[in-house]
C-alpha positions in Angstrom: 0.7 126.4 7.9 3.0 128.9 6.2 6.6 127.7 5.3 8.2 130.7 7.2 11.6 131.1 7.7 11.0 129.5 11.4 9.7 126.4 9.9 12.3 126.4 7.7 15.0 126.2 9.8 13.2 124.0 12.4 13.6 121.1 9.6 17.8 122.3 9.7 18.4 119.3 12.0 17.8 116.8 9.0 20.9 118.8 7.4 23.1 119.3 10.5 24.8 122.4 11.5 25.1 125.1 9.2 28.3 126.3 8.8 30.2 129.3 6.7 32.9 130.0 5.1 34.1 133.8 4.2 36.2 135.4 1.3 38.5 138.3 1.9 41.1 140.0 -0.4 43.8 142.5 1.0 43.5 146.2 1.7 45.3 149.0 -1.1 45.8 151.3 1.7 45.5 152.3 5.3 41.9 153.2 5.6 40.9 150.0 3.6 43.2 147.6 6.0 41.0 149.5 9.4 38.3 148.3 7.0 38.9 145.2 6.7 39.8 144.5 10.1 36.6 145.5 11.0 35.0 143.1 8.9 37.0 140.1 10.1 36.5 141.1 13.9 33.0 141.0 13.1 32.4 138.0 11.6 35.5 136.0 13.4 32.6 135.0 16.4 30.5 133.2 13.6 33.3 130.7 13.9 34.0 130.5 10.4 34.9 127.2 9.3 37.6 129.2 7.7 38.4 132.7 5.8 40.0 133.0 2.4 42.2 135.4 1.3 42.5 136.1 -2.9 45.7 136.8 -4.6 46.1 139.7 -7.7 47.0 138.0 -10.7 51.2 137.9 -11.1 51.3 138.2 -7.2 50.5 141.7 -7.9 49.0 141.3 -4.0 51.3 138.7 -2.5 52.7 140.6 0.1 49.3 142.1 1.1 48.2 138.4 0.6 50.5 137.9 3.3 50.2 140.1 6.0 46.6 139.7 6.2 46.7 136.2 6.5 49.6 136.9 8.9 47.5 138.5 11.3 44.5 136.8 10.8 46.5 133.7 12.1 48.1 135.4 15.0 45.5 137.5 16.2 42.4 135.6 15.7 41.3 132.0 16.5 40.3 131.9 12.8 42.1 129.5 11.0 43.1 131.4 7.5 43.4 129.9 3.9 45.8 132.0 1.3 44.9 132.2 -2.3 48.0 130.9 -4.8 47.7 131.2 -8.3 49.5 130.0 -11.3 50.3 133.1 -13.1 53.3 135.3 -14.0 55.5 132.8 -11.5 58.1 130.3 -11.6 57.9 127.2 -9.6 60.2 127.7 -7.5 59.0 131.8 -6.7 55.8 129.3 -6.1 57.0 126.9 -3.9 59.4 129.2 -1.8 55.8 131.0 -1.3 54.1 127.5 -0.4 57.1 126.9 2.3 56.7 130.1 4.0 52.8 129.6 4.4 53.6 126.2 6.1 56.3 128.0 8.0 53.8 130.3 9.7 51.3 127.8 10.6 48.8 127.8 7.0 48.1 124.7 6.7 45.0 125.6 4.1 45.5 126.7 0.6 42.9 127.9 -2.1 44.7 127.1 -5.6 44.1 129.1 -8.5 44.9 128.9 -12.2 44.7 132.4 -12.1 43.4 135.2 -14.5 45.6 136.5 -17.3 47.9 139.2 -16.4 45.9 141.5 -19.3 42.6 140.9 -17.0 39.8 138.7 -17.6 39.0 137.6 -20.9 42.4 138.1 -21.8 44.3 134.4 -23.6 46.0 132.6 -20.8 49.4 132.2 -21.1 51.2 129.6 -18.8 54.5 130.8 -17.2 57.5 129.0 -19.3 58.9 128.2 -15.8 56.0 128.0 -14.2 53.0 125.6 -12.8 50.9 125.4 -15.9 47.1 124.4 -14.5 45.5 124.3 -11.5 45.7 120.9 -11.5 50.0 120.9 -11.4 49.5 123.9 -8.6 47.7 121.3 -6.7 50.0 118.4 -7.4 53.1 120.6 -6.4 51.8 121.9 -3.2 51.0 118.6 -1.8 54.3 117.5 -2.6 55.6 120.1 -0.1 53.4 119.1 2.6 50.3 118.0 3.5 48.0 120.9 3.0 44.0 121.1 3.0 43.6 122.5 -0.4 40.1 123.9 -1.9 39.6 124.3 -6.0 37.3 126.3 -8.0 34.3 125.3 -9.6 31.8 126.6 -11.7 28.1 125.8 -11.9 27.9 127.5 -15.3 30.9 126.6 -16.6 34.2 128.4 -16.8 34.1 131.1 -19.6 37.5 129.7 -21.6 35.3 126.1 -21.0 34.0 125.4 -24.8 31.7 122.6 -23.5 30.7 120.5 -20.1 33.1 117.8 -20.9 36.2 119.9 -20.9 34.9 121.7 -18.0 34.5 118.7 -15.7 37.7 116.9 -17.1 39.5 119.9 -16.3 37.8 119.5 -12.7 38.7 115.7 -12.2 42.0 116.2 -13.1 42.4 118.6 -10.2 41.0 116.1 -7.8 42.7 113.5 -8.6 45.8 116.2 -7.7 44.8 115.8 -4.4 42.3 119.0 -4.0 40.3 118.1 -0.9 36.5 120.4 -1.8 35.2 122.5 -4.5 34.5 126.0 -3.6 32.0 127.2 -6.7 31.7 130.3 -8.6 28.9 132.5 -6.9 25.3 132.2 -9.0 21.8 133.2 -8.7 20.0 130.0 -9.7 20.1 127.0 -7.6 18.4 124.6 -9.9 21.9 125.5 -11.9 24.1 124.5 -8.5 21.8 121.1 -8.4 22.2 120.5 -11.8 25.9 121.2 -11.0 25.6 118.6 -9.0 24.9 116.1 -10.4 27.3 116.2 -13.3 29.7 116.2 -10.6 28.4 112.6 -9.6 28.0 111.4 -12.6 31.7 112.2 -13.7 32.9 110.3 -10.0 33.8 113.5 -8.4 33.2 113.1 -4.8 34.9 115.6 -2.8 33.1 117.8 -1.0 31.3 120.6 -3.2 30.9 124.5 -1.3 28.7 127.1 -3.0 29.8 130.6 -3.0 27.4 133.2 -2.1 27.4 136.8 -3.1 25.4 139.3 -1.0 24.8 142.0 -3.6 25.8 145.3 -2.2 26.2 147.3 -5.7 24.4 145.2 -8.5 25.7 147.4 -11.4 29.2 146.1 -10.0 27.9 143.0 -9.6 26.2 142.7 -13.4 29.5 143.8 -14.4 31.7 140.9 -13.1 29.1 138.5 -13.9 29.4 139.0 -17.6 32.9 138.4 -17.2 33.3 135.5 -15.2 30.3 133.7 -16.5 27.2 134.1 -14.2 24.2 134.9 -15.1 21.4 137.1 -14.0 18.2 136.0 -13.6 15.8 138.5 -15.2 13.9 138.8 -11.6 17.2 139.1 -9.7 17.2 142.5 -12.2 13.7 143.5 -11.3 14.3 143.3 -7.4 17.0 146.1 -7.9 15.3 148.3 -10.3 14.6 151.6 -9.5 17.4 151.7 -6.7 20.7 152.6 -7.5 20.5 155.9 -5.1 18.6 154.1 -2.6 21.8 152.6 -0.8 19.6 151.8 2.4 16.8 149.8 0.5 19.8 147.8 -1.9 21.4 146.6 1.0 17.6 144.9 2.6 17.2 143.9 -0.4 20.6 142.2 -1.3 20.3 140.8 2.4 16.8 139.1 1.7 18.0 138.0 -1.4 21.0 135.8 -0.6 19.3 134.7 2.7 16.1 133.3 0.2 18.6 131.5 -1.4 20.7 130.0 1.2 17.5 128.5 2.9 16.6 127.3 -0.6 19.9 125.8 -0.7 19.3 124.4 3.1 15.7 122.4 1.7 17.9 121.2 -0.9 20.5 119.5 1.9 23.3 122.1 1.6 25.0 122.9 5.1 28.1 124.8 4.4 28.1 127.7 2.4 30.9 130.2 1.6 30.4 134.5 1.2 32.2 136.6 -1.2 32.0 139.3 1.7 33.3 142.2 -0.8 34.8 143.1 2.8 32.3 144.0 4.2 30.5 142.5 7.1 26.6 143.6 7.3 25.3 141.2 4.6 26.9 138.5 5.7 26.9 138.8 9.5 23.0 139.3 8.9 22.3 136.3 6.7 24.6 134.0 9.2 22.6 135.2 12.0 19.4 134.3 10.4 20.9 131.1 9.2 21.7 130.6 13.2 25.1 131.0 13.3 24.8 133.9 15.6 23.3 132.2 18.3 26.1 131.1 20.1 27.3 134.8 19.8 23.8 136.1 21.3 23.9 133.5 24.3 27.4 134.6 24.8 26.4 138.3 25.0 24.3 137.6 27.6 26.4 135.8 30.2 
């Protein structure tokens, strides 16, 4: 019998429940904000396990940062986690921002070393005043209170990482801080996230491990910030897009059959919990969620 995508999920109970996780960053203007707002209406009935936030490098977004995790938290049963990053701040500009999360009800922080001021690819430069690493982010906020945090990982290894050794030290040392799951790096290649894996286990890093999915709406874009942060592209994840860069309708089925192929790979492999670079935008994502059956609670709901 064929191993179609109904089969395929019919062996999701050996798994569990899939569940999702999805990555916003904060509106520039007016028009973006209705955007956005959209998005989050949309996908808020999936019932994220939570929704991310990012933060500009410096804070360059940290009021933005704010308000949108602001509303999320009092309009929406969603239950928000704020970016923090390292750079261009003092400790205590840091922690005063940590307090007033935990004064609004956050209770779920994403921390960041951050990118260089200069952009990526740019040498790092720790504040003078300021939490250096990741790792002393971590340790800082949960000496303020007793926050779920997530850290990033990387599959492929961070660029500034000159080997797998320093890249997994680097990661241990932010567990031991008390980060509570990995969120990783989006990829193309699973046999990369397993692999991923398994250093993980053999360097005693335990806590839970998310991969981050990008649906692909603009692959040019996408090709772009992969050669910066470290991804790579598969040679036939540049074949399924060739040929359609004015074609927006066939990209998007495309990108949309793309990620969902590889989620369900990731599902055979005894992944449950995924989390979506959304871009903000909500068809991708909604549609591969749906499929996943994360909608159907939505659909039966529709029908009452």
């Amino acid at each position: 019998m064929p191993d179609t995508l109904t089969n395929r999920l019919s062996r999701q109970s050996a798994v569990g429940p899939i569940t999702a996780s999805f990555e916003f960053f904060p509106p520039k203007s007016e028009k973006m904000a209705e955007s956005l707002w959209s998005t989050v209406e949309r996908l808020a009935p999936l019932a994220p396990s939570f929704v991310s936030v990012t933060y500009g490098a410096g804070g360059s977004t940290r009021e933005r940062t704010h308000k949108t995790v602001a509303r999320i938290l009092e309009e929406t049963d969603v239950l928000p986690a704020a970016h923090l990053t390292c750079v261009g701040a003092s400790k205590a500009d840091v922690d005063h921002i940590i307090k007033e999360y935990w004064d609004m009800g956050v209770r779920h922080l994403v921390a960041l070393r951050g990118d260089p001021l200069e952009g990526i690819g740019a040498i790092y430069k720790p504040h003078p005043e300021g939490y250096a690493y990741a790792s002393d982010l971590v340790a800082g906020i949960k000496a303020i209170g007793d926050f779920d945090i997530s850290v990033s990982g990387y599959p492929e290894r961070h660029p500034e990482s000159g080997d797998w050794q320093m890249e997994l030290d680097n990661l241990k040392r932010k567990v031991d801080a008390g980060a509570d799951r990995i969120i990783t790096q989006y990829f193309f290649d699973n046999d990369l996230f397993e692999a991923y894996l398994e250093k993980l286990a053999k360097a005693g890093i335990s806590i839970p491990v998310i991969p981050g999915i990008v649906p692909i709406h603009n692959f040019e874009q996408t090709m772009t910030f992969s050669a910066k942060c470290g991804t790579s592209i598969p040679d036939w994840l540049a074949r399924r897009f060739a040929g359609l860069k004015d074609d927006p309708d066939t990209r998007k089925l495309v990108g949309a059959a793309i990620a969902c192929e590889q989620v369900m790979d990731l599902v055979d492999r005894g992944i449950s919990d995924f989390h979506f670079y959304t871009m903000n935008r909500a068809d991708l994502t909604y549609a591969i969620c749906h499929m996943l059956g994360m909608g159907n609670h939505v659909s039966e709901q529709q029908a009452a």
